[in-house]
Backbone as CSV, one residue per row, in Angstrom:
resi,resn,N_x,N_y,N_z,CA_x,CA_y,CA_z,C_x,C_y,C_z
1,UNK,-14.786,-6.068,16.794,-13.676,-6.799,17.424,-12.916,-7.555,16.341
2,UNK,-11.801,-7.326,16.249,-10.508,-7.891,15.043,-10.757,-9.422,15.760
3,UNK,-10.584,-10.165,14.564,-10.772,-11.580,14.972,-8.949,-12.188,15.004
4,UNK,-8.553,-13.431,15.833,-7.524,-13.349,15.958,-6.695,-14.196,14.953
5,UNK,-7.193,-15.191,13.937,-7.114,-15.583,12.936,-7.501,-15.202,11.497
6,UNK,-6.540,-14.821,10.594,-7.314,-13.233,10.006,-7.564,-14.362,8.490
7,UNK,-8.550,-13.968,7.992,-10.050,-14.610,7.067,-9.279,-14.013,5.507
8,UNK,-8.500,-13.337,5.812,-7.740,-12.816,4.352,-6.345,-13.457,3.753
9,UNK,-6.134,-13.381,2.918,-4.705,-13.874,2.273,-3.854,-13.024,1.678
10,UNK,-2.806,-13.080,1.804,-2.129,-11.912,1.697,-0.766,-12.362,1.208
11,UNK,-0.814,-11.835,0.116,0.379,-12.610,-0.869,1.279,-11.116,-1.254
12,UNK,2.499,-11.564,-0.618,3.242,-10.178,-1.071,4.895,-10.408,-2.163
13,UNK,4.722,-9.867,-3.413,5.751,-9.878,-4.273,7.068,-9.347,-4.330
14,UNK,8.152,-8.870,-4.405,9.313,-7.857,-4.084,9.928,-8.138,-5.721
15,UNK,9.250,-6.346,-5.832,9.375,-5.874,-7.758,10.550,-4.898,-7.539
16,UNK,11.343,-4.978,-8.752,11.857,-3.790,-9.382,13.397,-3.682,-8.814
17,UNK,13.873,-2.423,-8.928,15.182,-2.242,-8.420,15.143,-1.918,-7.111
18,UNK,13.966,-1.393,-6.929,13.852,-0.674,-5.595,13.497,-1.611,-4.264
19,UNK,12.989,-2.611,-5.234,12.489,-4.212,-4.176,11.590,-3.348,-3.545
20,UNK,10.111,-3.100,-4.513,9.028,-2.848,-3.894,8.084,-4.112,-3.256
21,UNK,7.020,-4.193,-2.092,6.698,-4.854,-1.856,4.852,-4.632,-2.954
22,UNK,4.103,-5.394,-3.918,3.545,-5.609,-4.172,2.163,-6.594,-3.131
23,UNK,0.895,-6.720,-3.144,0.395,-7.676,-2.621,-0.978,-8.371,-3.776
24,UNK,-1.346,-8.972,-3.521,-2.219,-9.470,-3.852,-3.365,-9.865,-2.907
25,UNK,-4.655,-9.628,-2.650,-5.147,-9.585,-1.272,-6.437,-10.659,-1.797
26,UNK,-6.919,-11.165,-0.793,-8.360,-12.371,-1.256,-8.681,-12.545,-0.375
27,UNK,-9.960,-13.298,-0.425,-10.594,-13.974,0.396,-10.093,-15.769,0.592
28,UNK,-9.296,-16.562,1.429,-8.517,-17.898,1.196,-9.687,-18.337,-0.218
29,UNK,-8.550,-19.001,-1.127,-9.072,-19.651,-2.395,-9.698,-18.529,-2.776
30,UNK,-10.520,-17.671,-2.646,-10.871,-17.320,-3.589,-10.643,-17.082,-5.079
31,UNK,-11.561,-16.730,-6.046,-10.875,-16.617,-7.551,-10.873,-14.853,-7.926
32,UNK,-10.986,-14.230,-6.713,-11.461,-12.463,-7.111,-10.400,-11.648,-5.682
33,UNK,-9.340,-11.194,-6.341,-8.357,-10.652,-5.478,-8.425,-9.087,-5.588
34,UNK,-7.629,-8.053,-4.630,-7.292,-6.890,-5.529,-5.867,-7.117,-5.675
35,UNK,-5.375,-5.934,-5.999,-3.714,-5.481,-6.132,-3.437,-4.894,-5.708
36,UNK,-2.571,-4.335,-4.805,-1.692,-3.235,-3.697,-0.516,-2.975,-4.069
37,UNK,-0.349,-1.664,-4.886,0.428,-0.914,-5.305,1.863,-2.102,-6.805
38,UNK,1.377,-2.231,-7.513,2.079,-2.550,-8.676,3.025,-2.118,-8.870
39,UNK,4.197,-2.390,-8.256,5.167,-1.044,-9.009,5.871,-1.566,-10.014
40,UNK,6.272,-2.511,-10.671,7.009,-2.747,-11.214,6.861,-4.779,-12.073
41,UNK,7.502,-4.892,-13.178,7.381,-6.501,-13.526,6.496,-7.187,-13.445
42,UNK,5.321,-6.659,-14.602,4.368,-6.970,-14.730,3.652,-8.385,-15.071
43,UNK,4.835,-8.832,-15.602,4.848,-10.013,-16.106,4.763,-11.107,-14.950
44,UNK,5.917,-10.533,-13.776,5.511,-11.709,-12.530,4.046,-11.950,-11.832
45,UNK,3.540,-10.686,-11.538,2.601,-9.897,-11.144,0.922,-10.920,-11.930
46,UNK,1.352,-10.707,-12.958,-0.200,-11.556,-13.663,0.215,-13.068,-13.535
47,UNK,1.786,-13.076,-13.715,1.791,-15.089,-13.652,1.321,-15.509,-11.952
48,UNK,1.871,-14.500,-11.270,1.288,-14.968,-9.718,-0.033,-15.136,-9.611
49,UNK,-0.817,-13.580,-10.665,-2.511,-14.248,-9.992,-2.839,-15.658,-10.984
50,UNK,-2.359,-16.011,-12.160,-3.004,-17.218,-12.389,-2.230,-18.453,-11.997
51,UNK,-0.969,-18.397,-10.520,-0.963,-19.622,-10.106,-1.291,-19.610,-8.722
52,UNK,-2.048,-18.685,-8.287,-2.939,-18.762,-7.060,-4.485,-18.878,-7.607
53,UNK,-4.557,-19.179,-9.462,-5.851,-18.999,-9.583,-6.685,-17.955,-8.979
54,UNK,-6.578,-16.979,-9.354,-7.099,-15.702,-9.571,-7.558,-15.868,-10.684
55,UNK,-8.819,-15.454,-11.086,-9.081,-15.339,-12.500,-10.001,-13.903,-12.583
56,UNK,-10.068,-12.937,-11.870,-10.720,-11.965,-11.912,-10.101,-11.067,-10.934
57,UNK,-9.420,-9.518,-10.884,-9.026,-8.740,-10.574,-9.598,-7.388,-10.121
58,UNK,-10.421,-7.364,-9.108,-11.496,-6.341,-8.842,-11.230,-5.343,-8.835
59,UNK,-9.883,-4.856,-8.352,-9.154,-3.285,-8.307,-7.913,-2.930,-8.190
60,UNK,-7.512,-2.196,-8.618,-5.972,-1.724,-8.277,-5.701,-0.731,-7.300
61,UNK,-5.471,-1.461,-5.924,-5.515,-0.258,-5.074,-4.114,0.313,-4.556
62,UNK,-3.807,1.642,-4.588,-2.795,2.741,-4.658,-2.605,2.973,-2.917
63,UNK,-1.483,3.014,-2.593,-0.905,3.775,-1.497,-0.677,5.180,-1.427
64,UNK,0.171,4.933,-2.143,0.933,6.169,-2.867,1.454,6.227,-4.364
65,UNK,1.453,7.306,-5.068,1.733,7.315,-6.360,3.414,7.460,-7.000
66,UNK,4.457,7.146,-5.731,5.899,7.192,-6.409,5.848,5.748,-7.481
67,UNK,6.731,6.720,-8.490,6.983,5.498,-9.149,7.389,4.429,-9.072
68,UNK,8.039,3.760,-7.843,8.531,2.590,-8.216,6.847,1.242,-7.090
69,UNK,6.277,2.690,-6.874,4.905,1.422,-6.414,3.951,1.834,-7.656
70,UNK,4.130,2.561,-8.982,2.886,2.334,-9.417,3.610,2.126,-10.969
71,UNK,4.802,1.605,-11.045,5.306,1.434,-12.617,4.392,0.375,-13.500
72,UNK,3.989,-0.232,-12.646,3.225,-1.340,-13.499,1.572,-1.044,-13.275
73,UNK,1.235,-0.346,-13.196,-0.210,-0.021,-12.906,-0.937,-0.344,-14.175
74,UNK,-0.472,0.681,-15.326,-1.443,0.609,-16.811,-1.075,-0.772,-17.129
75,UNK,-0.276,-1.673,-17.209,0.083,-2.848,-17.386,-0.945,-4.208,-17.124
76,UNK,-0.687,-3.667,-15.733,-1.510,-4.598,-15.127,-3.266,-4.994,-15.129
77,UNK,-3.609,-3.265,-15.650,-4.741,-2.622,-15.866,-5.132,-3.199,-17.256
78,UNK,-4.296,-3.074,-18.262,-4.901,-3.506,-19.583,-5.081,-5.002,-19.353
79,UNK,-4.394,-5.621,-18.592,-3.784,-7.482,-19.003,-5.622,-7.746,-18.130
80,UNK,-6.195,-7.389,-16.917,-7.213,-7.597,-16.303,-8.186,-6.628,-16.433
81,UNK,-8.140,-5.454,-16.738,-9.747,-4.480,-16.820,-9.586,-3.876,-15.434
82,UNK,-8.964,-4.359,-13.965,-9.032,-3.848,-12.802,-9.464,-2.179,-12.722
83,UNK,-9.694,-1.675,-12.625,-10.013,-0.162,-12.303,-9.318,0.041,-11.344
84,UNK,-8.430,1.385,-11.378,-7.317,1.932,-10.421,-7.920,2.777,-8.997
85,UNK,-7.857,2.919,-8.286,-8.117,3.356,-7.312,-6.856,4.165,-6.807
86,UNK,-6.868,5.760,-6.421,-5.329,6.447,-6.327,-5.901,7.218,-5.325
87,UNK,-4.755,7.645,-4.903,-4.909,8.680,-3.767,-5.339,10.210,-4.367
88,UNK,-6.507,11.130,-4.359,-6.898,12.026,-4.583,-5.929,13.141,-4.889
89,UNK,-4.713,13.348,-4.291,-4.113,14.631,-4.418,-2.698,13.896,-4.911
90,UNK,-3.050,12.660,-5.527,-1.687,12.362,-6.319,-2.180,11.525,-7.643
91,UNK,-3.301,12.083,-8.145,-3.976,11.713,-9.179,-2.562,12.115,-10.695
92,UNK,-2.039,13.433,-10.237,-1.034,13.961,-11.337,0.150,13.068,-11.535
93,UNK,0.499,12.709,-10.472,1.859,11.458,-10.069,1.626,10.518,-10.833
94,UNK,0.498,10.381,-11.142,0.018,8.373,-11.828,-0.216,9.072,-13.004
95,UNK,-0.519,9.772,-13.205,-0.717,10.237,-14.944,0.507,10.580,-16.181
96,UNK,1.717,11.407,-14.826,2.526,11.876,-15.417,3.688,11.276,-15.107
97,UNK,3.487,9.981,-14.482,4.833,9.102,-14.112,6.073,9.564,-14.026
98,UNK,6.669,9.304,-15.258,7.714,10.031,-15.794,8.211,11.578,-15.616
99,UNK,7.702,12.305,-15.125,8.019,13.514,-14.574,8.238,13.339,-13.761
100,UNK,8.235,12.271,-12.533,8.744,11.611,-10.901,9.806,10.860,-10.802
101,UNK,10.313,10.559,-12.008,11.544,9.473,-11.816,12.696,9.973,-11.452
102,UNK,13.501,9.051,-10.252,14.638,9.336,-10.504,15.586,9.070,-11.446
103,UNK,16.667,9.974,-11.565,17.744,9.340,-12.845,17.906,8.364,-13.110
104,UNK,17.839,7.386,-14.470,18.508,5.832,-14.412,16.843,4.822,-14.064
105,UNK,16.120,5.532,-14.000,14.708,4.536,-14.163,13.668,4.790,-14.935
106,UNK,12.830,3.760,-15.218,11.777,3.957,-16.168,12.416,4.130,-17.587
107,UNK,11.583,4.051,-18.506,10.327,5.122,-18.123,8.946,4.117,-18.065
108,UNK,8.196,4.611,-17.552,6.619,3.660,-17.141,5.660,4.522,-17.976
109,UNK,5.058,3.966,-17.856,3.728,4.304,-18.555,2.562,4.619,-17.635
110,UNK,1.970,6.031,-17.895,0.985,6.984,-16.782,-0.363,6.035,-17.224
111,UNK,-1.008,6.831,-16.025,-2.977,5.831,-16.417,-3.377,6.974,-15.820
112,UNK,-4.564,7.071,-16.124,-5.839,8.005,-15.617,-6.303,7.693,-14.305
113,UNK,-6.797,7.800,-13.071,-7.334,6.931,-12.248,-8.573,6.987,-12.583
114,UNK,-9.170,5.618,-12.775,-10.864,5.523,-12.399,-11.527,5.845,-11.219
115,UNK,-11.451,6.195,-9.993,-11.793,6.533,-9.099,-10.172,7.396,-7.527
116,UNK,-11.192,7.889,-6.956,-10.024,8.693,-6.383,-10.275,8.640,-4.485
117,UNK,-9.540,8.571,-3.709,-9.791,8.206,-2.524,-8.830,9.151,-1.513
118,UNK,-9.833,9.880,-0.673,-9.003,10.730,0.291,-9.102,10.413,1.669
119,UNK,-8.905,9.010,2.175,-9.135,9.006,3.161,-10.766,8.851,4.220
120,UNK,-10.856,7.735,4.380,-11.746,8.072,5.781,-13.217,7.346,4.938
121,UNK,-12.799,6.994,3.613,-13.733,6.020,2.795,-13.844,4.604,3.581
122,UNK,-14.793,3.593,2.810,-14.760,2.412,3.188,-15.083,1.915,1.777
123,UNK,-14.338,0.675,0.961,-15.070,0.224,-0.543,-14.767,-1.291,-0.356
124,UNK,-15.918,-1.863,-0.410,-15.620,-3.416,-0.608,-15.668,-3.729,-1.782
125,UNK,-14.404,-4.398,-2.171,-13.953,-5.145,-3.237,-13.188,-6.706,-2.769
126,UNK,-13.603,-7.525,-4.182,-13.370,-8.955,-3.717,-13.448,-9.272,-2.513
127,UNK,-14.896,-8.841,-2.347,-15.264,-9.471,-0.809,-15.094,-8.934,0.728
128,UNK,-14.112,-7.863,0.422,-13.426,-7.390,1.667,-13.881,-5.931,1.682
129,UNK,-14.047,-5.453,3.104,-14.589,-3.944,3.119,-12.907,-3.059,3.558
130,UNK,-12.095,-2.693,2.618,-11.183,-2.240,3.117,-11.345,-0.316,3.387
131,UNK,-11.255,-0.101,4.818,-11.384,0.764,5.622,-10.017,2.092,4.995
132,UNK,-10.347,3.112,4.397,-8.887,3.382,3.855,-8.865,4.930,5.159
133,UNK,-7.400,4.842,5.154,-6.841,6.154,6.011,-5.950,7.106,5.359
134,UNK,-6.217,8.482,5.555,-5.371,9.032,4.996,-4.216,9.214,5.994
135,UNK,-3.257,8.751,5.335,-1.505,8.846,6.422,-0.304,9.702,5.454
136,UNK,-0.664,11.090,5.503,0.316,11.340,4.606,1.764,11.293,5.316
137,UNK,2.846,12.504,4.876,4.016,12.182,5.429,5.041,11.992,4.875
138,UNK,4.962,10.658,4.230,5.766,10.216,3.237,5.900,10.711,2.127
139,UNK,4.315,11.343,1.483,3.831,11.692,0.131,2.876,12.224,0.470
140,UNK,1.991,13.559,-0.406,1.353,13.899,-0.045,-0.435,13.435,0.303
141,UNK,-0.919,12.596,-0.629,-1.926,11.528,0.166,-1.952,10.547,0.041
142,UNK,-0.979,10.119,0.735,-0.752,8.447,1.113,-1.873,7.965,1.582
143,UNK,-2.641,6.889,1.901,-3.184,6.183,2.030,-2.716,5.133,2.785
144,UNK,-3.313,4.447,3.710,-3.366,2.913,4.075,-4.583,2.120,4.321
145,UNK,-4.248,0.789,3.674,-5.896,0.436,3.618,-5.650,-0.999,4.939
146,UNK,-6.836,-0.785,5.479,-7.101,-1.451,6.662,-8.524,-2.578,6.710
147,UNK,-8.269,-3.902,6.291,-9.154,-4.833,5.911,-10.052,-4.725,7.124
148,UNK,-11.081,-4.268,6.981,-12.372,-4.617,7.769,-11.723,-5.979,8.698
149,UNK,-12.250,-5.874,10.100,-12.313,-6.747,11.157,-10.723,-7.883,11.315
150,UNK,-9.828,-7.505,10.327,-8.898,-8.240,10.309,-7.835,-7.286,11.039
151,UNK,-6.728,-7.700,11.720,-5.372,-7.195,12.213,-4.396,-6.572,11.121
152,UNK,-4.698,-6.060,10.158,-4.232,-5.797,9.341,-4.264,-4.809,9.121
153,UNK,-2.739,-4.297,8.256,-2.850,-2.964,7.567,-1.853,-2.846,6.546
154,UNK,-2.143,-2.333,5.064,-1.544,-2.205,4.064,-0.466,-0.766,3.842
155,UNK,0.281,-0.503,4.743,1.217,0.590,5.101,1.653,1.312,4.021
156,UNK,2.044,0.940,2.450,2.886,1.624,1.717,3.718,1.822,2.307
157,UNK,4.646,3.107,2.493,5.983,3.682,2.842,5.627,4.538,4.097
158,UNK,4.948,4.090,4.595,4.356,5.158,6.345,5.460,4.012,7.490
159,UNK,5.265,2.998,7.513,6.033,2.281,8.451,6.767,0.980,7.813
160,UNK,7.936,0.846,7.883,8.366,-0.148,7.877,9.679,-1.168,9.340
161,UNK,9.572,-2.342,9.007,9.999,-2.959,9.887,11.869,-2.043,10.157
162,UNK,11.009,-1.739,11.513,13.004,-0.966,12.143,13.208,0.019,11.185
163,UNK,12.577,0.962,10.694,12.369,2.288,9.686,10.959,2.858,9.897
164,UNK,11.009,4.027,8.545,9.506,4.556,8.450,9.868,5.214,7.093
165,UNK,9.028,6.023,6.292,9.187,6.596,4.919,10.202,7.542,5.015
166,UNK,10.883,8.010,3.895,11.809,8.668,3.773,10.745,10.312,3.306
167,UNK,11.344,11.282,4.266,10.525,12.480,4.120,11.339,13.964,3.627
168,UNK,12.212,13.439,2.652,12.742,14.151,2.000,12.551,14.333,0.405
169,UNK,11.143,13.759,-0.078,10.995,14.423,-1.397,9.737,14.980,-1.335
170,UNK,9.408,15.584,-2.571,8.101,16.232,-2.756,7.253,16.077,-1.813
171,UNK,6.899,17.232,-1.001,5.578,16.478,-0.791,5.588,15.954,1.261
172,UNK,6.815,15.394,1.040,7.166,14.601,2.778,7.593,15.909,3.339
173,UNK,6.910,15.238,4.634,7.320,16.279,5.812,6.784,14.972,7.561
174,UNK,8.431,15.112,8.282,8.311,14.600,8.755,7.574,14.559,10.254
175,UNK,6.719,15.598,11.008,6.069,15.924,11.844,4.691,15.126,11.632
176,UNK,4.326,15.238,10.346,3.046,14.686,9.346,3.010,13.166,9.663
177,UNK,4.340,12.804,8.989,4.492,11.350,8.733,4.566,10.360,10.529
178,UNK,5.336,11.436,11.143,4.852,11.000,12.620,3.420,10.655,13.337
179,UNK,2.842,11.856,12.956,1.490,11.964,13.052,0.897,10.798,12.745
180,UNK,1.063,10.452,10.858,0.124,9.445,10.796,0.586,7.829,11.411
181,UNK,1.908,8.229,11.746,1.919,7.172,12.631,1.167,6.467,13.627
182,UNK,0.940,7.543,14.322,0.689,7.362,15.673,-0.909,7.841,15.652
183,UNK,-1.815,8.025,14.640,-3.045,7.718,14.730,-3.323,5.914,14.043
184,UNK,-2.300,5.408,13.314,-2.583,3.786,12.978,-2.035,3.215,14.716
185,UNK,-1.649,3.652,15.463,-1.172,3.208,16.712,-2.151,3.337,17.260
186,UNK,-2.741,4.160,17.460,-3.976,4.696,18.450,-4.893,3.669,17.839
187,UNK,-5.529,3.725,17.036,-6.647,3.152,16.228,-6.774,1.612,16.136
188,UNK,-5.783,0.587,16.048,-5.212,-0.673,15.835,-4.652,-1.022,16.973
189,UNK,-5.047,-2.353,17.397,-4.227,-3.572,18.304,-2.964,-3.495,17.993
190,UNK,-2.240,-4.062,19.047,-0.667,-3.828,18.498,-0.194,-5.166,18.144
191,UNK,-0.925,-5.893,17.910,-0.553,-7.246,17.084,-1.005,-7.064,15.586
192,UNK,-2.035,-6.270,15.195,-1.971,-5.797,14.078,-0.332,-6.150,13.309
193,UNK,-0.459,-6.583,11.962,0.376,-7.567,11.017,0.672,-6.047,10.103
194,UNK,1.364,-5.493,9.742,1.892,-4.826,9.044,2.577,-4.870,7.674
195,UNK,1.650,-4.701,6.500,2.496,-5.276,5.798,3.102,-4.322,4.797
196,UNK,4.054,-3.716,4.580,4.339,-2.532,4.376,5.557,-2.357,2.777
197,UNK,5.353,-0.750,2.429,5.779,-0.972,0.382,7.285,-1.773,0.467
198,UNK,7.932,-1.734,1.426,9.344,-2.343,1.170,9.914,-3.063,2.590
199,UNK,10.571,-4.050,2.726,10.914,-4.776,3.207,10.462,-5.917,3.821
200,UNK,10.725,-6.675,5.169,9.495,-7.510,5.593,8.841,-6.818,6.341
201,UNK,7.078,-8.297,6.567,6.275,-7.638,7.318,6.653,-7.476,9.129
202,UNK,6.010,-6.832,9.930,6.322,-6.611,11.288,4.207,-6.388,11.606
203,UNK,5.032,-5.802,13.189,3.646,-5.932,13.861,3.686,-4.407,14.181
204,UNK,2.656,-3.545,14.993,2.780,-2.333,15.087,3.506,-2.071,16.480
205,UNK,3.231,-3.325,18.022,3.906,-3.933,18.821,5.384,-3.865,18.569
206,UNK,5.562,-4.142,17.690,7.173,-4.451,17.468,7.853,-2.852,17.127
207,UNK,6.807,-2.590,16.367,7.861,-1.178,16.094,7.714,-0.047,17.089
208,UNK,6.717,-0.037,17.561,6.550,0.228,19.145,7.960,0.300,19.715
209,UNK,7.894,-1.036,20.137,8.808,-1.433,21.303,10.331,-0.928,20.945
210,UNK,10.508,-0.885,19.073,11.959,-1.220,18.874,12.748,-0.330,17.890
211,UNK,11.179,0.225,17.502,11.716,1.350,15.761,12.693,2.519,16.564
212,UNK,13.487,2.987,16.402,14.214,3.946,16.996,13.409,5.466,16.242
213,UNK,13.071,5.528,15.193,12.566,6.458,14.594,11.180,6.602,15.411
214,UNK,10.731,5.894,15.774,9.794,6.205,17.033,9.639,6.653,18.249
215,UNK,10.598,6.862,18.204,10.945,7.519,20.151,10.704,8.500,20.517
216,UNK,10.009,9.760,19.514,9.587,11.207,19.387,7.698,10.916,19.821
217,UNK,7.596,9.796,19.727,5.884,8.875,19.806,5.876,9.466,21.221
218,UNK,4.343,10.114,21.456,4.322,10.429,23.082,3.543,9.065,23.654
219,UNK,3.353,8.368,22.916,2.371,6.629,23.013,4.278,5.770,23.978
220,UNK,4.991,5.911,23.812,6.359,5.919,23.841,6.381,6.078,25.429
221,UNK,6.596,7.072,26.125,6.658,7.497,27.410,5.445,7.061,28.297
């Protein structure tokens, strides 16, 4: 049972040109956070964890591997030791960065992943057992990670407030991206807190009721 006051902290940044949403995730006060998708300005990124006092960085966890959520990954990786965590079938995306960019960006710097995640795992780090799903759609294994017992969910580019991912590059296909919609619908309360790669956060309730890109949802009728 999701408790209705959620035990996590959830600090979200807006990097880059693309105004990616970054997070920083903990236990309240704690000094041992992870990271949710880095994309960009690395420099803000480490000054935030040492003025929330962070002093230890347990993982770098990946949504998806477009560049503008993982430009700052090796960055962030050398400045703390974090070990990357990526989506399994976009292990090539984070390595070869720069072969993904659009015109006029970057260039970033690729990383290896230390470990690889397809979905349907569970890994507790800094304290938290985050539940991961595979939601492709957007990209081909997107990910969303879903904090153990909390209303929460770390969306990447699967849903955003009054939108959803754009399923016109590599990889997207939009029947898919519906799909994984509507198994985080099925699965999750609809007060579930959404906190998703770009814009503000919403509830899953809300986009329910209001996303127009949702109206193909048979949860809908």
């Amino acid at each position: 049972m999701m408790g209705s006051t959620p035990t996590i902290d959830v600090r979200g940044l807006t990097v880059g040109p693309l105004q990616e949403n970054a997070y920083i995730v903990r236990r309240p006060g704690a000094s041992e956070a992870v990271m949710v998708d880095p994309g960009d300005e690395p420099v803000r990124l480490l000054d935030a964890l040492r003025r929330i006092e962070v002093s230890s960085l347990a993982a770098i966890l990946l949504t998806h591997c477009h560049f503008d959520h993982v430009g700052a990954v090796k960055a962030v990786h050398d400045a703390t030791g974090a070990p990357v965590w990526c989506p399994q079938a976009e292990t090539g995306m984070l390595e070869h960065v720069n072969s993904y960019l659009f015109p006029g960006f970057g260039p970033f710097e690729g990383y290896v992943a230390d470990h690889t995640l397809a979905g349907g795992e569970t890994v507790e780090l800094a304290g938290i057992r985050f539940d991961v799903r595979f939601t492709p759609g957007h990209s081909p294994g997107h990910l969303t990670y879903a904090p153990r017992d909390e209303a929460v969910l770390l969306s990447g580019d699967v849903l955003f407030s009054g939108s959803v991912g754009r399923t016109d590059l590599p990889g997207g296909d939009w029947p898919t991206l519906l799909s994984s919609i509507e198994s985080l619908i099925a699965e999750f309360p609809p007060e579930t807190v959404v906190y998703p790669g770009h814009m503000g956060t919403t509830t899953l309730a809300r986009e329910l009721a209001s996303n127009p890109f949702l109206r193909e949802l048979p949860t809908r009728s």
